[in-house]
C-alpha positions in Angstrom: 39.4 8.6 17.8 36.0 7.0 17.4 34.9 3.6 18.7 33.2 2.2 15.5 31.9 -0.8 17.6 30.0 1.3 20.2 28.4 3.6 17.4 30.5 6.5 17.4 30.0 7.0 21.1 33.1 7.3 23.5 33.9 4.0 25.7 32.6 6.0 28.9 29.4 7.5 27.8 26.0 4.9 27.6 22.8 6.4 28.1 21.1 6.8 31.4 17.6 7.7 31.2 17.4 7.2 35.2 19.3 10.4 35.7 16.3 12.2 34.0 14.5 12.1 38.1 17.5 14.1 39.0 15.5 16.9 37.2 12.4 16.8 39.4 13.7 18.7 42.3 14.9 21.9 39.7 11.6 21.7 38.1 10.0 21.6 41.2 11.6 23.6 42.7 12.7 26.7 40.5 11.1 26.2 37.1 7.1 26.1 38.7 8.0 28.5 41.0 6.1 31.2 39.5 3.0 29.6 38.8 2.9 28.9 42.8 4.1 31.9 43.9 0.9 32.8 46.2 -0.5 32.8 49.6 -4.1 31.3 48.6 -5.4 28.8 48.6 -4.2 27.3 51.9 -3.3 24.0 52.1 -3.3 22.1 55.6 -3.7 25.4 57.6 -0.1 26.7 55.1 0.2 29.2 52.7 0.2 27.3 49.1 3.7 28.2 48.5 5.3 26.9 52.0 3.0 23.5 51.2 4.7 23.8 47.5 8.3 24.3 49.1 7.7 21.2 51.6 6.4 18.7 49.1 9.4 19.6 46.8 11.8 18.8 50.1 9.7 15.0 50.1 10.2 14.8 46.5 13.5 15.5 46.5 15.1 12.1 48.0 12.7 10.4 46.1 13.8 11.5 42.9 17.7 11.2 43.9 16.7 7.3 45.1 14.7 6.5 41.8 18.2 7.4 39.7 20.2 5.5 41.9 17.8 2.1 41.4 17.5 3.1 37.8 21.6 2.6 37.8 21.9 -0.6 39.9 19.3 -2.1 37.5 21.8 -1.2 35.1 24.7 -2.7 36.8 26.1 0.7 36.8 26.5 1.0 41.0 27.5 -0.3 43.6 26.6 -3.6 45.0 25.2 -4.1 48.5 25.0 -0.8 50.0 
C-alpha cells in the first residue's frame, strides 16, 4: 500500500545524499584503477600506483566519517557517540 502523505514513498525510505561519500573508496579504488595502473611517475620515492593505493586507504575513513555526520545532521544516528 502507498503512503499518499509521504509521496508515494514507503514510511522507511527518505533520501540520504550523505551515503553518496560511501562511493569514494570503490571509485577510488576499483573504478580509476586503470587509468593508474603504472610504475611512473614516482611519487615520494613510490611507484604511482602504491602512492594511489595508500591515498585511497586515507580516503577511505574519511569518506565513511563524512556519511556518518551527513546522518547525525539529519537526526538519523545516534546521539553522543
Amino acid at each position: 500500500m502507498r503512503n499518499e502523505s509521504s509521496g508515494g514513498r514507503t514510511p522507511g525510505s527518505r533520501k540520504r545524499p550523505a551515503l553518496l561519500w560511501l562511493l569514494l573508496p570503490y571509485v577510488l579504488f576499483l573504478a580509476v584503477l586503470p587509468l593508474v595502473n603504472r610504475v611512473t611517475p614516482t611519487v615520494m620515492g613510490l611507484p604511482f600506483l602504491i602512492f594511489w593505493m595508500l591515498l585511497a586507504t586515507l580516503a577511505t575513513p574519511l569518506s565513511v566519517w563524512l556519511a556518518r555526520r551527513g546522518d547525525l545532521r539529519r537526526g538519523l544516528g545516534e546521539e553522543g557517540s
